[in-house]
C-alpha positions as CSV (number, residue, x, y, z in Angstrom):
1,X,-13.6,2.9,-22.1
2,X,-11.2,5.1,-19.9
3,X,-10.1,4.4,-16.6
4,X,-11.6,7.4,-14.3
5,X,-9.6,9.2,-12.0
6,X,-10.0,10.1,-8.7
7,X,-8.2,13.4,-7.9
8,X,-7.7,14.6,-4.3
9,X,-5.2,17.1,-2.9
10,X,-6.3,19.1,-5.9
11,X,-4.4,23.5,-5.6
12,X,-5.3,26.0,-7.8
13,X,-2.6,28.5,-8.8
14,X,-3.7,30.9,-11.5
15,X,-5.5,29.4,-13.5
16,X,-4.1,25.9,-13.2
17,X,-5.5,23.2,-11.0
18,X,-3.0,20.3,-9.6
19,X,-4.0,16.8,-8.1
20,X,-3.1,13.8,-7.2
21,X,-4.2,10.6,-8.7
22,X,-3.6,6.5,-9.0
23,X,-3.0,5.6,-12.4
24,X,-3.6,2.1,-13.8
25,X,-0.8,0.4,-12.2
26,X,-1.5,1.7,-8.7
27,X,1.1,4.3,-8.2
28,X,0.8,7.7,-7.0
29,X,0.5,10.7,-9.9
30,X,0.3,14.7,-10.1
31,X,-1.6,16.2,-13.0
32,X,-1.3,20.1,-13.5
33,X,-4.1,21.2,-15.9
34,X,-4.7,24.8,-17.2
35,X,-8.3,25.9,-17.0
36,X,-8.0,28.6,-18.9
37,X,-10.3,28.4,-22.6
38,X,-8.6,27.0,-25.6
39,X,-5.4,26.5,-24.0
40,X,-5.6,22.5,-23.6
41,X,-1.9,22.5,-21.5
42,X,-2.0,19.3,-19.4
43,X,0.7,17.4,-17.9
44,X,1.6,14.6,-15.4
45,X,4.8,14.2,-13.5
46,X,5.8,12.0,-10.5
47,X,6.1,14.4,-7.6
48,X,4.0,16.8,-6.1
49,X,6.7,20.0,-6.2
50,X,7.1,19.3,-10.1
51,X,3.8,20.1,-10.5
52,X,3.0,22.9,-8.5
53,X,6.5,24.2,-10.1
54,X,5.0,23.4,-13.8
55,X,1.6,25.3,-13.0
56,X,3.3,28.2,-11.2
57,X,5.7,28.6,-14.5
58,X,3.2,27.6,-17.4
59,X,1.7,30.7,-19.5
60,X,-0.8,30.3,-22.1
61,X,-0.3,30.9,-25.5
62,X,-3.9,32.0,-25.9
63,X,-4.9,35.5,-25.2
């Protein structure tokens, strides 16, 4: 079964959200997720301005 996350400091910039997150091994993680429908564009990175710069540059494929 997967491990839940816990997000908090979550932004929204467009339509992508960003939080922050333990993972498994108890260290500090940023997600940026696009909420947008079929896109599916996720990622995780290890600081907080990677992120926000990752959501403020992605663009969908899907129109």
């Amino acid at each position: 079964m997967p491990a839940r996350h816990h997000f908090h400091s979550v932004m929204r910039i467009g339509p992508v959200q960003t939080g922050t997150y333990r993972d498994r091994f108890g260290r500090t993680q940023h997600a940026a997720v696009c909420t947008a429908d079929r896109c599916g564009w996720s990622a995780d990175f290890s600081s907080r301005s990677a992120a926000q710069l990752a959501a403020r540059t992605h663009r969908c494929t899907v129109r």
